[in-house]
N, C-alpha and C positions, 0 to 999 in steps of 0.2 A: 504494500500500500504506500502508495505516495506520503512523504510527512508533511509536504503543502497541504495536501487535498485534508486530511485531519485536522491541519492550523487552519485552513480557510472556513471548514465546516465548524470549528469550536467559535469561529472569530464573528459566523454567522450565530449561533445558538447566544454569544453574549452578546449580538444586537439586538434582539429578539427580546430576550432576558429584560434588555435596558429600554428596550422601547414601550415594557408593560410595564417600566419604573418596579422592578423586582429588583432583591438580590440573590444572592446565590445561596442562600441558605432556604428563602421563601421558594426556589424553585426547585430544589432538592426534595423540599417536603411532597410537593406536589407530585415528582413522579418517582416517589418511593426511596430514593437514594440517599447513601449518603454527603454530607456538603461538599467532602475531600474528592468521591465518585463524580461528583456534578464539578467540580472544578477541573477534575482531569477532561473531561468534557470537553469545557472551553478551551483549555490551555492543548489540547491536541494531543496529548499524550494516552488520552483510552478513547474509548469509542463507548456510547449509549449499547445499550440491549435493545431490539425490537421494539417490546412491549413501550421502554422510553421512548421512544422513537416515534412510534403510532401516541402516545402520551402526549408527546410535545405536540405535535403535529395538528392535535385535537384542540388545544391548549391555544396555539396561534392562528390555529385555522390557515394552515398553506397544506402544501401535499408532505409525504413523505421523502418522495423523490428531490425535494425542494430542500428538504432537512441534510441529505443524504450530500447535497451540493450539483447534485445530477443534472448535467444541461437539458434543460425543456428542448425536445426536437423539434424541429417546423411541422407545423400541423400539416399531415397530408392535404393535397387538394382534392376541393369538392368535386365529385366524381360527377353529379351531376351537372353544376354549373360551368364545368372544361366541356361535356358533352353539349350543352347548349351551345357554350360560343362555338365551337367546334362545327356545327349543323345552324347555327344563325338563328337557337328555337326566338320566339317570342316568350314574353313571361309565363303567358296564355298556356304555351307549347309547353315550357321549364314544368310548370306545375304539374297538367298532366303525366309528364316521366315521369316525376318525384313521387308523384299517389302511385303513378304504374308498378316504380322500383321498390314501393315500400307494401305494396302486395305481397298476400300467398300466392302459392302457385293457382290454388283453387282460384282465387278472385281474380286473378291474369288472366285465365283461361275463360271465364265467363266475361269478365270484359272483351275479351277479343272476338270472342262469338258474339255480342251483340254488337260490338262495330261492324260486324262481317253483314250483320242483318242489317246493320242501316246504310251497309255502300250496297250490298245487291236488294236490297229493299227496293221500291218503286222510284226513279227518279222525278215522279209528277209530286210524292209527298214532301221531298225532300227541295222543290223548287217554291211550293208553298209555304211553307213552314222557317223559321228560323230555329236552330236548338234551342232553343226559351221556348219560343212556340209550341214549338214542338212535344216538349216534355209538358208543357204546360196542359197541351192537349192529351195527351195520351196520360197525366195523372187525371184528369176530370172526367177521361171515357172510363178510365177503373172504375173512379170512383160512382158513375153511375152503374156500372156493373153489379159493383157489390148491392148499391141500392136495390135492383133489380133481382138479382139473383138471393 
């Protein structure tokens, strides 16, 4: 193990320490140790246990990995919004992938069979009709259906 990387993680744990106006005896109690343990701590010379670790971490509210000195990587890129620009979607366009990609398989496959239905569906309903319209109309013929039936 690096002895930077030890000094820099102790050097973080007593900014931390000082920024909640603690001392090191106040923060010993808290995650069970003793003062001399929680000073080796800081001073880079021991290393926390887990449990302190997930302790602190709870305590300051950052991550573990944050405690640990571990550089945060770059966020992968959104997989969807590379595929828009990529294909030029509209937002319009964005969304539908997004609801597509975050489907089950079950609900992908029913969606795609009812697209299928409304490209070979009749092209006189589909010259009539806007998708508002459309849906508009075909929940009100249900709904008289059910009246009826």
């Amino acid at each position: 193990m690096n002895i930077n990387a030890k000094v820099k993680r102790g050097q973080l744990l007593k900014d931390l320490r000082k920024s909640k106006g603690l001392n090191q005896a106040e923060l010993a109690k808290l995650i069970d140790v003793s003062v001399q343990a929680y000073q080796k701590y800081e001073y880079g010379t021991a290393e926390p246990t887990f449990d302190s670790v997930c302790t602190l971490a709870d305590f300051y509210g950052v991550s573990t990995d944050y405690l640990l000195g571990r550089e945060q990587p770059d966020q992968p890129p959104d997989r969807i919004q590379q595929v828009a620009r990529d294909f030029g979607l509209s937002s319009a366009q964005t969304g539908i992938l997004a609801a597509y990609l975050y489907m089950d398989e079950k609900d992908r496959e029913q969606l795609v069979s009812y697209m299928r239905q409304l490209v070979e569906g009749g092209q006189e309903e589909r010259d009539i009709y806007t998708a508002g319209e459309l849906e508009d109309f075909r929940a009100n013929d249900s709904d008289q259906d059910d009246a009826v039936g």
